[in-house]
C-alpha positions in Angstrom: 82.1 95.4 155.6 79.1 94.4 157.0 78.0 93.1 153.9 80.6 90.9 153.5 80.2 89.6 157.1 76.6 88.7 156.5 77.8 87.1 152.8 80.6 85.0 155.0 78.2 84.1 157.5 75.4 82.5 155.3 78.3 80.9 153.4 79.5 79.4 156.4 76.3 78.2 157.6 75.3 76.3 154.2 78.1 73.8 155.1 77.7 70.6 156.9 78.7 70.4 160.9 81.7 67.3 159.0 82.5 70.3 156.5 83.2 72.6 158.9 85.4 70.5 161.3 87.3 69.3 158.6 87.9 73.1 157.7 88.6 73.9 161.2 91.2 70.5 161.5 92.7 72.0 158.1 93.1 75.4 159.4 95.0 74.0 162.6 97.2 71.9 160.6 98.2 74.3 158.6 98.6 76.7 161.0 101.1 74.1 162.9 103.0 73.9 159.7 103.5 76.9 159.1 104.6 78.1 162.4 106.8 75.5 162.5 108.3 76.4 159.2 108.7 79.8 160.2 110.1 78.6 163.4 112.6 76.8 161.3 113.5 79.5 159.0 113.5 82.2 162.3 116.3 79.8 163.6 118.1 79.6 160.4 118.4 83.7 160.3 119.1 83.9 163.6 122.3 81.5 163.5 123.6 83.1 160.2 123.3 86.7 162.4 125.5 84.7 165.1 127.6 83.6 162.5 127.8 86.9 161.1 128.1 88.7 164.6 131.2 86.7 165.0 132.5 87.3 161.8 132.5 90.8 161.7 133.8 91.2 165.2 136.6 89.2 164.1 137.1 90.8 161.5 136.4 94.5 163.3 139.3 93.3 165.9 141.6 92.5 162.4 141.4 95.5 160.6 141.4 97.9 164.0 145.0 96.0 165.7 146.4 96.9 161.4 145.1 100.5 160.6 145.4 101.6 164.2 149.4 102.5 163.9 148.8 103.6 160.6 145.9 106.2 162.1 148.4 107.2 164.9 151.1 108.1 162.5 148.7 110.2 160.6 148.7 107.7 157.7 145.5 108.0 155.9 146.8 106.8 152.2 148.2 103.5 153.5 144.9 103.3 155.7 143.1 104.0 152.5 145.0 101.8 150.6 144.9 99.2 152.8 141.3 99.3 153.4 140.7 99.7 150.2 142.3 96.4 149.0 140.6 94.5 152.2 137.2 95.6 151.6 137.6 94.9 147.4 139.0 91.1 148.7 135.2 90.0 149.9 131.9 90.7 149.5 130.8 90.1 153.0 131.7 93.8 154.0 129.2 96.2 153.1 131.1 98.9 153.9 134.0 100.6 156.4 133.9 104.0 157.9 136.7 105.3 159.9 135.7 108.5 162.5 137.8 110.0 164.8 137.2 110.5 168.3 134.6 113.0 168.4 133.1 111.1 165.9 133.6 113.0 162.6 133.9 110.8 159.6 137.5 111.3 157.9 138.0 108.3 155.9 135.4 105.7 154.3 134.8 103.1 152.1 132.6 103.1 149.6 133.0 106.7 150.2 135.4 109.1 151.7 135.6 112.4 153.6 136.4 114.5 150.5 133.1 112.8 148.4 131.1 113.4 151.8 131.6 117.0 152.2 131.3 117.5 148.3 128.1 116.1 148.6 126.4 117.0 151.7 128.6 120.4 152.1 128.9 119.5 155.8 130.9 117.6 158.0 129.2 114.0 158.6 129.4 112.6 161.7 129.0 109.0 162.7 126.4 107.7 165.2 127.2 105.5 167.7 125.7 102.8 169.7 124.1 103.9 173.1 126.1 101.3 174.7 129.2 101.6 173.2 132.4 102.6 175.5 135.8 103.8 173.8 137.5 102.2 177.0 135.5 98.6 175.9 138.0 96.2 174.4 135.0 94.5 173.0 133.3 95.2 169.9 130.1 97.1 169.7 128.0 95.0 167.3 124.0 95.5 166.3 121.5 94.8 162.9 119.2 96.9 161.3 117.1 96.2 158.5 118.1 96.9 154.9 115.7 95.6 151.0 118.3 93.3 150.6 118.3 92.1 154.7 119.3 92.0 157.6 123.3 94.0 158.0 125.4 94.0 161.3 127.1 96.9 162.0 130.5 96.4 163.9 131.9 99.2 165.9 135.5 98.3 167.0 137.1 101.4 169.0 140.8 102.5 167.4 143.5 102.5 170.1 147.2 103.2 170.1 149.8 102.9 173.1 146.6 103.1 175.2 145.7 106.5 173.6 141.8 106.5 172.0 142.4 107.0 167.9 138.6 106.9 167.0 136.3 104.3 165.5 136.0 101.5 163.0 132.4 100.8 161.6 132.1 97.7 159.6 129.2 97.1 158.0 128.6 92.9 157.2 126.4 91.6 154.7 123.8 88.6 155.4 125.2 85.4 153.7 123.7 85.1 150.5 122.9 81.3 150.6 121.3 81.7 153.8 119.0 84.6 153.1 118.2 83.2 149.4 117.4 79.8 151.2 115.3 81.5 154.1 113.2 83.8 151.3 112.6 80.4 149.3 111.8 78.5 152.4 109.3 81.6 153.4 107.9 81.4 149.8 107.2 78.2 149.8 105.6 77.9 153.1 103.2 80.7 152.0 102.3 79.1 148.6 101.8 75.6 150.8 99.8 77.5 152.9 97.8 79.5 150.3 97.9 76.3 148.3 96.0 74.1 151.1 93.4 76.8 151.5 92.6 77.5 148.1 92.5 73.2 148.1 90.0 73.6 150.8 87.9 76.4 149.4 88.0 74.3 146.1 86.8 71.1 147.6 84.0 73.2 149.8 82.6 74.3 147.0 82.9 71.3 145.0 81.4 69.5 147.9 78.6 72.3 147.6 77.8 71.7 144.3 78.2 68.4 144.2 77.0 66.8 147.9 75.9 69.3 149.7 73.3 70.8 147.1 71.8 67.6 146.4 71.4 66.0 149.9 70.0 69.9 150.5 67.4 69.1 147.7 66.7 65.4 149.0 66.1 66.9 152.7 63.8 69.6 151.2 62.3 66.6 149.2 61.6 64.2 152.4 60.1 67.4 154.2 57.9 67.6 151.7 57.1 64.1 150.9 56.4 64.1 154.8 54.5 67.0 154.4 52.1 65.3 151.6 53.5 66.7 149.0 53.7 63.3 147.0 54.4 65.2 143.7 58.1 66.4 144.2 60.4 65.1 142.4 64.4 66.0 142.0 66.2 66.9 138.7 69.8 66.9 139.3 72.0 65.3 136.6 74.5 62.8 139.2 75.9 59.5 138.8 77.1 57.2 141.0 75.4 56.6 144.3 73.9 59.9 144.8 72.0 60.0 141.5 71.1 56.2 142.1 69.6 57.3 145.6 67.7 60.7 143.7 66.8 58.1 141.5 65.0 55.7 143.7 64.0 58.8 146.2 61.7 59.9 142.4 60.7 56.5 142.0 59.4 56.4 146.0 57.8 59.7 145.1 56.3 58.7 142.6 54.8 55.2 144.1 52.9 57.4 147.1 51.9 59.9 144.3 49.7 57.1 142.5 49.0 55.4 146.5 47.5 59.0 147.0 45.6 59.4 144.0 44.2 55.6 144.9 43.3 56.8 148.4 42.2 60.2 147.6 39.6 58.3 145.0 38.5 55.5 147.5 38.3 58.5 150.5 36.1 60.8 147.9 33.8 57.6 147.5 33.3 56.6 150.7 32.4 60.5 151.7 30.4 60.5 148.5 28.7 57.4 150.2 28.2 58.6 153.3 26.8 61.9 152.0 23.9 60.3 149.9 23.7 58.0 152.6 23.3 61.2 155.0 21.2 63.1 152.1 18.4 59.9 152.1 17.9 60.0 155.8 14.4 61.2 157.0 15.8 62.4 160.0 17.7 65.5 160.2 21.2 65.1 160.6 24.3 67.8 161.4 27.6 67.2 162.1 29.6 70.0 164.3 33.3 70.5 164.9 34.7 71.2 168.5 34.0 74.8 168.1 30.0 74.4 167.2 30.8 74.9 163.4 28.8 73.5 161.0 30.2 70.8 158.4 27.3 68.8 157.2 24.0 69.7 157.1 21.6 66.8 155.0 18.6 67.9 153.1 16.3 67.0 155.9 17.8 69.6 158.4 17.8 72.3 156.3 14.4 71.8 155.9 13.7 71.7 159.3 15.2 74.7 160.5 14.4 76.6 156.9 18.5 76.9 155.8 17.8 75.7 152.2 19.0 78.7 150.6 21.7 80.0 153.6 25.0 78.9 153.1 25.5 78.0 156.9 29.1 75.3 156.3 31.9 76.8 158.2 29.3 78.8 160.6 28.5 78.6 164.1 25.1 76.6 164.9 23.8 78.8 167.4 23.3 81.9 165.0 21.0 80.1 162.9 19.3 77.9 165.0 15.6 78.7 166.0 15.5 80.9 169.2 13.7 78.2 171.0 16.4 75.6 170.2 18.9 78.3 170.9 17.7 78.8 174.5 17.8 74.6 175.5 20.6 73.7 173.5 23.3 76.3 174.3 24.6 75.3 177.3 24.4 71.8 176.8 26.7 72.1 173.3 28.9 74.2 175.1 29.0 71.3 177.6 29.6 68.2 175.7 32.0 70.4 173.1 34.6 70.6 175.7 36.6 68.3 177.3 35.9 68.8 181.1 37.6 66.5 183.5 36.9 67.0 187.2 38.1 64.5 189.9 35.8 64.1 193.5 36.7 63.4 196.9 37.2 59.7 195.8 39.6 60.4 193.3 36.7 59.0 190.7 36.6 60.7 187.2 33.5 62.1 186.5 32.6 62.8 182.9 30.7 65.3 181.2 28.0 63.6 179.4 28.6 61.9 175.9 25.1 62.1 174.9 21.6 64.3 175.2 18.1 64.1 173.9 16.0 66.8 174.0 12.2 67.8 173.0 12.0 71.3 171.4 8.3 72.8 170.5 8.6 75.4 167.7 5.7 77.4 167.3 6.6 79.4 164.3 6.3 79.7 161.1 4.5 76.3 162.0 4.1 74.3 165.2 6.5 72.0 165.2 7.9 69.1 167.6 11.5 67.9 167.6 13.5 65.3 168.8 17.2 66.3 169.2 19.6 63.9 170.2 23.5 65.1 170.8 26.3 62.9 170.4 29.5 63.3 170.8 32.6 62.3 168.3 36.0 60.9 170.1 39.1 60.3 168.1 40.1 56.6 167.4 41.8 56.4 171.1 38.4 57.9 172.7 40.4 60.8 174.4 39.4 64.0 172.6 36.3 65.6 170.9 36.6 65.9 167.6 32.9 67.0 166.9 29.6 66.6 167.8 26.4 64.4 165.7 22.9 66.6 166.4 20.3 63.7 165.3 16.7 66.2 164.8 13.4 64.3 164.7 10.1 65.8 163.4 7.7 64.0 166.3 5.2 66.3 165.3 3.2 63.5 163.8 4.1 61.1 166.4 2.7 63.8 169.1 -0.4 64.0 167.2 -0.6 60.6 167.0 -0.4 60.1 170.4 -3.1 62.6 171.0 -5.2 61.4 169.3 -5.2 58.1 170.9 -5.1 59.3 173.8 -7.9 61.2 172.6 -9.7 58.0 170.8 -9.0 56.0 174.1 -11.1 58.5 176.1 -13.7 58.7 173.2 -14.1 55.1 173.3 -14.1 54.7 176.9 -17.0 57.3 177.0 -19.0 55.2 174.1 -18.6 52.1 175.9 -19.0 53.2 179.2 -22.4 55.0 177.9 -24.1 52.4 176.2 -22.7 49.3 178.7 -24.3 51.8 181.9 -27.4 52.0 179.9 -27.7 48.1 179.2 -26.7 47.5 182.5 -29.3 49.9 184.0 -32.3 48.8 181.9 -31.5 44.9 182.3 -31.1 45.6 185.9 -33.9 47.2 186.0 -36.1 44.3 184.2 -34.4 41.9 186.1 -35.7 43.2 189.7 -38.6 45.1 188.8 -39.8 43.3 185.8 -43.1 42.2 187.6 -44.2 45.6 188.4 -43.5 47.2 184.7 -45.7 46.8 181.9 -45.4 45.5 178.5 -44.9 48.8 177.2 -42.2 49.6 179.7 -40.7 46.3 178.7 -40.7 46.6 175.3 -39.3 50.4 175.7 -36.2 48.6 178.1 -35.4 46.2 176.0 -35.3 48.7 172.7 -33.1 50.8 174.4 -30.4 48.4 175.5 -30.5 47.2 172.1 -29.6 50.2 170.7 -27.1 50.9 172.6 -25.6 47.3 172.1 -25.7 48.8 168.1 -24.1 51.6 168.7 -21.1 49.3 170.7 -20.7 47.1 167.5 -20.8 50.4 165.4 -18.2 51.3 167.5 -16.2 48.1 167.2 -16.7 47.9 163.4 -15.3 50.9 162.9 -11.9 49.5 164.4 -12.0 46.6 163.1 -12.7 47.7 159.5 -9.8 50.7 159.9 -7.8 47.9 161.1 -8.4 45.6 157.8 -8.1 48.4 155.6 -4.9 49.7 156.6 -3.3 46.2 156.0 -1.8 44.3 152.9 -5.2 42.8 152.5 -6.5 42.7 148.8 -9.8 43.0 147.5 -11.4 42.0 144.6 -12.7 44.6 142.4 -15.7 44.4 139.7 -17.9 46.1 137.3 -20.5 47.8 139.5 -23.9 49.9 139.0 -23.2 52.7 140.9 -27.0 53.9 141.7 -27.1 50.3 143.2 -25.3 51.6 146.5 -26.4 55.0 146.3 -30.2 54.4 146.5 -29.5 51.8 149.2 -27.2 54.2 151.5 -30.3 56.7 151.4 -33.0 54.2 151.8 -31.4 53.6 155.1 -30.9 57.1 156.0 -34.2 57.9 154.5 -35.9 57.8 158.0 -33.0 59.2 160.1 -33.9 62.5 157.4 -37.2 62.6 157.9 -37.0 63.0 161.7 -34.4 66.1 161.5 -37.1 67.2 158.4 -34.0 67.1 156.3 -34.4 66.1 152.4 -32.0 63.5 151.1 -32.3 63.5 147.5 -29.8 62.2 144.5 -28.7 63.4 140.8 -27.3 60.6 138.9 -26.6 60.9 135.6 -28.8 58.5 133.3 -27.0 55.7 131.8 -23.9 56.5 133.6 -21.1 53.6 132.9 -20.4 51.2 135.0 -17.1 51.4 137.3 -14.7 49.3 138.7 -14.7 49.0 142.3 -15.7 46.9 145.6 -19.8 46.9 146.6 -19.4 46.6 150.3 -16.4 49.1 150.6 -18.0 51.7 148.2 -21.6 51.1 150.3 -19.4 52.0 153.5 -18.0 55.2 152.0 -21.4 56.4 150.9 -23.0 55.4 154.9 -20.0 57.1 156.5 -20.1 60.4 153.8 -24.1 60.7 154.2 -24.3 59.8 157.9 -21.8 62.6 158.7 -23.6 65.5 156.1 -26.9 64.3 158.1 -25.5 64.6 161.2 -23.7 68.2 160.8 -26.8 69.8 158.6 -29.6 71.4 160.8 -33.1 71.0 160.5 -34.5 72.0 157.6 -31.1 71.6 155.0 -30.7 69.2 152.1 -28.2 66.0 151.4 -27.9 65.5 147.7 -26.1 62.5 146.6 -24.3 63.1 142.9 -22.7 60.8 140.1 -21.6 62.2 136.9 -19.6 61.2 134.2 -16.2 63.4 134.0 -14.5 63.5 129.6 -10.7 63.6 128.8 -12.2 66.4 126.0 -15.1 68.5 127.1 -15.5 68.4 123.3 -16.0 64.9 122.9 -18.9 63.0 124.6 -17.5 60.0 123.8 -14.4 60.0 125.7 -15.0 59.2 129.4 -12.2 59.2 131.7 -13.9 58.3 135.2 -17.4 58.8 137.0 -17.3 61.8 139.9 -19.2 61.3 143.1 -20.2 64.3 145.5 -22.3 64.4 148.3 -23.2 67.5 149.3 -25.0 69.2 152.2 -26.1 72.7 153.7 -24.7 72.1 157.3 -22.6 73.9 159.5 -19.5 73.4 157.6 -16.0 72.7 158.2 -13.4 75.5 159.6 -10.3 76.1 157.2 -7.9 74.8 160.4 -9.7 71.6 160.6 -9.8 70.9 156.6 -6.9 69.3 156.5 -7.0 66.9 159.5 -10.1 65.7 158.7 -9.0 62.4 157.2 -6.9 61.7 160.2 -7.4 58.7 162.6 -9.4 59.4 165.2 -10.0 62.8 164.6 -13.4 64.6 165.5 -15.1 67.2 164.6 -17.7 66.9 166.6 -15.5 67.4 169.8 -15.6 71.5 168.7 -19.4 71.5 168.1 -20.4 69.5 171.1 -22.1 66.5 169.7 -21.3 62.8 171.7 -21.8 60.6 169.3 -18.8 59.1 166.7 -15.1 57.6 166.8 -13.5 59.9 164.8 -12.9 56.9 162.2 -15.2 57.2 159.6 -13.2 59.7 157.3 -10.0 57.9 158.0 -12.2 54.9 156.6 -13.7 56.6 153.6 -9.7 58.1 153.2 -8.6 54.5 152.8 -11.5 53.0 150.5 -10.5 55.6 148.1 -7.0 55.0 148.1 -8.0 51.4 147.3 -9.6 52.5 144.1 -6.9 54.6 143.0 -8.3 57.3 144.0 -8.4 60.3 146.3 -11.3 62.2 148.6 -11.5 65.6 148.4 -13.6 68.4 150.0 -15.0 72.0 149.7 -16.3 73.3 152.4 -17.6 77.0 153.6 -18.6 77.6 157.5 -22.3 78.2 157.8 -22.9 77.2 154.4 -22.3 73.4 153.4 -19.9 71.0 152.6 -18.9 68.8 149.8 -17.0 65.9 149.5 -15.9 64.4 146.1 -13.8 61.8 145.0 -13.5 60.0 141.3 -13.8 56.3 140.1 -12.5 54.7 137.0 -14.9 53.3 135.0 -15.5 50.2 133.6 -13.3 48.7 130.3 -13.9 45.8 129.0 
């Protein structure tokens, strides 16, 4: 049962709200109908049992005023005869029982006393009425129910002279017309009835099939079609203007399908665009969600931070982040990823901040500096987060940079404050005592302010030429000798090494071809390369100026690619830390081994002459034992 109330239930609830008040509206009519029918017919039966009341009290009253002498005089064959003949004249008495006044049957039609008591072996008696009274002039009349309808019993009491006889029953049959025409009218209000229903049943599931199943399927269609599923489509084989609507509801489908397709293509290259764009940027760039997950990471971050082999999309920034970068940035992300809104006294909104910048020192694996910028991302109607942009700069070379000038700018200050105290002090001097000195003092005055105003243009060259060389300025290259700058570079410091009993000496390779380059710049490197070795090597050590033809093929003599130059010394050296700034701008050396002299240019110069010819410096150098610096030129082809 409960099966069938859950089957009738979802039955029920796949109709429409219209399909179940038109059932409802049927059920009521036809309930109306029908109880009016009924009514009808219930009227009908009850007049034919008035009519039939009447009749057989009538009748009762007949046959009791003509048998009653009879049953006084003891006259049962004439009462049998007569009752006989009465009862065979109609069909509207069902039967006639005669009982005397205790009761007992004697005498009855369709059977008498003699059949009874050979049948039943005992004395029959008849059962009367509660409310019947032998005294009662008025018939006793009731109904009770028989297959073929409703009979009325008559019971008329049998008097004579005043003196109780007994009883008449009289049994009357339903007209036939009336029942026949009540049965029909009762059958055919049930098959109405049954008819309209099974109509209605018919046309509900007819309307399942054919309206409610496919407006089901277009409503599961639009929900997905508003879902983004542009690739449904409905198969249901209907004419008319249901299957023209599924017809253009495909045809709708099928329009956003190819819309989609167009704007899933156009949105793939635009993020294609923006990722290469992303991917190219120098700067490190990661995007973040509200939560601090990761969803784009460029090439330049992961280097950064060391993630290029960690799959890190989809997880949370702070877990991989350095622990330095951890520690500053936490609770500012947490800050700026949530939407606070606090209101002062003044009922003013104040705002968490949209943006940060921050500068991060890393000092392992490497010592690193980094710019991080935070930004957030607002939806189009700037009213929620929907992520966060984390810009990361490498400053490091920018805060070297800046040390180093700040560096050069206090090197440079002490040069020129040096030399211009010295000129000022010896010219003063001259100038207010210059009567009382002598010649030699004079002379001794005058040659030291003039060295000191060379070693301010020294000082200003070296600018000035770092200057030139780092811009778009060309030079103009030809065959040169190359022993012609080498043996003027140590004729000038030839002097210089024979005060600090150092020997400057050279190994050229006879006949070495000639090689394309610029005089002046290559006579700078070679001042700059040999003015350094002298300065670093201690009393006592060697310079040695080399040039040497370098082949493609060992084998081959012939085949010369370029010329090497070394210069080599036995100084102090260079420490492993300090090897690979070298070549920076104004960088020095001497800063760590306490010597005053230099601007820290003079490698940065020789870096950038040999970058002019193509070409790069390199060096080898061991603390306490020597350096060497070497770098190639091409050579000369006609």
């Amino acid at each position: 049962m409960q099966v069938l109330k859950e089957i009738i239930a979802r039955w029920w609830s796949e109709f429409t709200l219209q399909t179940k008040l038109m059932a409802i509206a049927t059920l009521v009519v036809s309930l109306v109908m029908s109880s009016l029918t009924f009514w009808a017919v219930n009227s009908i039966q009850q007049d034919a049992q008035m009519n039939d009341t009447r009749f057989g009290r009538d009748l009762g009253l007949l046959l009791a005023s003509n048998v009653s002498p009879l049953i006084a005089e003891d006259n049962l064959t004439e009462v049998a005869r007569f009752s006989g003949r009465f009862f065979n004249s109609t069909s509207s008495v069902r039967y006639m029982i005669y009982a005397d006044e205790k009761g007992h049957i004697f005498f009855g039609i369709p059977f008498s006393e003699n059949e009874v008591k050979n049948s039943l072996t005992i004395q029959r008696k008849l059962e009367l009425p509660e409310d019947y009274n032998p005294k009662a002039k008025i018939p006793v009349v009731r109904q009770h129910l028989t297959p073929n309808g409703i009979v009325t019993d008559v019971f008329v009491p049998l008097s004579h002279n005043k003196e109780y006889l007994g009883v008449l029953a009289i049994g009357i049959n339903p007209n036939p017309t009336v029942v026949a025409s009540s049965n029909l009218t009762r059958d055919v209000t049930i098959a109405v009835f049954i008819s309209i229903w099974a109509m209605v049943i018919l046309g509900g599931v007819f309307n399942a099939l054919t309206i409610t199943q496919p407006i089901k399927e277009l409503l599961l269609g639009v929900k997905n079609i508003a879902a983004g599923n542009f690739k449904q489509r409905i198969d249901l084989p209907l004419g008319g203007e249901l299957g023209e609507l599924i017809l253009n509801f495909n045809d709708m489908a099928e329009i956003l399908e190819k819309y989609e397709e167009q704007n899933i293509e156009e949105l793939t290259a635009e993020k294609a665009k923006l990722e290469t764009l992303v991917s190219t940027i120098a700067d490190g760039a990661i995007l973040l969600d509200s939560q601090l997950k990761l969803i784009l990471v460029n090439p330049a971050a992961r280097r950064m931070f060391n993630w290029e082999n960690t799959h890190i999309i989809g997880e949370d920034l702070l877990e991989y982040l350095p622990l330095e970068v951890t520690q500053q940035l936490k609770t500012p992300l947490t800050n700026i990823s949530h939407e606070e809104h606090l209101e002062d006294d003044k009922n003013h909104a104040n705002f968490l901040p949209t943006r940060g910048e921050f500068t991060i020192t890393l000092s392992s694996p490497n010592q690193h500096i980094f710019r991080i910028l935070l930004t957030q991302v607002l939806d189009q109607n700037r009213e929620n987060i929907k992520g966060i942009v984390m810009t990361v700069q490498d400053i490091t070379k920018e805060a070297e940079l800046n040390e180093a000038k700040s560096q050069f700018i206090s090197n440079v200050s002490h040069e020129l404050r040096t030399p211009l105290f010295n000129i000022k002090s010896f010219i003063e001097t001259l100038f207010e005592y210059g009567d009382d000195l002598t010649e030699a003092e004079k002379l001794e005055f005058l040659q030291t302010a003039n060295n000191e105003t060379d070693r301010l243009t020294r000082l200003v060259n070296d600018v000035l030429d770092l200057s030139r060389l780092e811009s778009s300025k060309s030079y103009e290259f030809t065959p040169l000798d190359l022993a012609q700058p080498i043996e003027q570079t140590l004729r000038t410091y030839q002097l210089n090494a024979r005060d600090k009993n150092i020997q400057l000496a050279q190994e050229i390779t006879p006949d070495l071809p000639p090689i394309w380059g610029h005089y002046d710049l290559l006579l700078q490197v070679f001042t700059n390369l040999v003015g350094n070795a002298l300065k670093f090597t201690l009393e006592g050590g060697k310079v040695t100026v080399k040039a040497y033809p370098v082949k493609v093929n060992p084998e081959n003599t012939k085949e010369i690619s370029h010329v090497r130059v070394e210069i080599c010394d036995t100084g102090i050296g260079i420490a492993p830390e300090d090897q690979e700034a070298i070549f920076d701008r104004f960088f020095r050396v001497e800063n760590r081994v306490h010597t005053l002299e230099g601007t820290g240019l003079g490698l940065s110069i020789v870096k950038n002459i040999t970058e002019k010819h193509n070409s790069r410096i390199h060096l080898t150098s061991e603390v306490g034992v020597g350096t060497t610096f070497w770098f190639d030129l091409p050579i000369y082809s006609k």
